[in-house]
C-alpha positions as CSV (number, residue, x, y, z in Angstrom):
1,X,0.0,0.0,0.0
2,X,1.4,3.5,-1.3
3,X,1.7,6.4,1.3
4,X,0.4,9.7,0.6
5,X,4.2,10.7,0.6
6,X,5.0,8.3,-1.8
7,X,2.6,8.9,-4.4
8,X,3.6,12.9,-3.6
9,X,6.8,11.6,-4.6
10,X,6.0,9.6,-7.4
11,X,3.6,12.5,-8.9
12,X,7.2,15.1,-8.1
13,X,9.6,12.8,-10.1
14,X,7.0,12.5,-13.0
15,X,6.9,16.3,-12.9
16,X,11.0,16.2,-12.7
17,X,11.4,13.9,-16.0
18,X,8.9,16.2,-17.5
19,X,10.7,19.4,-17.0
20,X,14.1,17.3,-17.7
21,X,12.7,16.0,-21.3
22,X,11.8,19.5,-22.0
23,X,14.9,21.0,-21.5
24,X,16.8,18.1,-23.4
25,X,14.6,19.3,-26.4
26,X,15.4,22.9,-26.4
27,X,19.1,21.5,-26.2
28,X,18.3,19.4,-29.6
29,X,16.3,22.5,-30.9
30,X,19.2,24.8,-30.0
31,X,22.4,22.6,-31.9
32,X,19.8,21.8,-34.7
33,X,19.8,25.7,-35.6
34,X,23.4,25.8,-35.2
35,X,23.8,22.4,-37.2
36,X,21.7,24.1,-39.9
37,X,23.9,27.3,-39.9
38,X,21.5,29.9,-38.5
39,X,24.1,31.1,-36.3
40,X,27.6,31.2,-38.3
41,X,28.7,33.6,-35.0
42,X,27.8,32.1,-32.6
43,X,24.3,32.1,-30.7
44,X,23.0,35.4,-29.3
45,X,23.9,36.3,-25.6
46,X,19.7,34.9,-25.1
47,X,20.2,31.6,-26.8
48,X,23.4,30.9,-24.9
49,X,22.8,31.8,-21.5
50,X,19.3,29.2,-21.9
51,X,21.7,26.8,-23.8
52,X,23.9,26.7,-20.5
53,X,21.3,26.8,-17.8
54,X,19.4,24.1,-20.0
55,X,22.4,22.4,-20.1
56,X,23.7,22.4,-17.0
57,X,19.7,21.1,-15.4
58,X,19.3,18.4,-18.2
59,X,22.2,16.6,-16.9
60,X,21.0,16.3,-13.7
61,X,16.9,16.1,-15.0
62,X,17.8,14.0,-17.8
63,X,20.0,11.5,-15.9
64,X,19.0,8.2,-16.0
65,X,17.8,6.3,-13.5
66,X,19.9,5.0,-11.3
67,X,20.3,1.2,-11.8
68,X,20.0,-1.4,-9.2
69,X,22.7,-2.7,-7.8
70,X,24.1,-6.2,-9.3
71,X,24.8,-9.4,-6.9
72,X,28.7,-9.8,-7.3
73,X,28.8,-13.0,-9.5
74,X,30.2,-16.1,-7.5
75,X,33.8,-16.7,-8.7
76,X,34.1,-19.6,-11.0
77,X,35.1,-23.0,-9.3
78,X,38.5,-23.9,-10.4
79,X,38.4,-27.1,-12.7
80,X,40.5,-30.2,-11.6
């Protein structure tokens, strides 16, 4: 049975992976404008500060989820 903390939780890190998606397509949006050469000087002072703070979020928004952690594998038995 879920808590009323944990589905506050759950409902917080649904809302998380939402924002973190979003900024990981204005990342994409951003280098497909430079890919296409809209901005052969560089980005304007707007586009790059959002490019670093979108940056800088989406790695931690965007990370995966952690894994869980794998049972050591039991060392082979020596053969005689």
């Amino acid at each position: 049975m879920t808590t009323t903390l944990e589905k506050h939780l759950a409902a917080r890190r649904v809302h998380q992976d939402a924002v973190g998606q979003k900024l990981c397509e204005i990342l994409d949006i951003i280098e497909q404008a430079q890919a296409d050469g809209l901005y052969p000087d560089g980005l304007t002072a707007e586009l790059a500060q959002v490019r670093l703070i979108a940056e800088v979020n989406a790695k931690v928004l965007c990370a995966a989820e952690p894994e869980a952690e794998e049972e050591p594998e039991a060392p082979a038995e020596p053969e005689a």
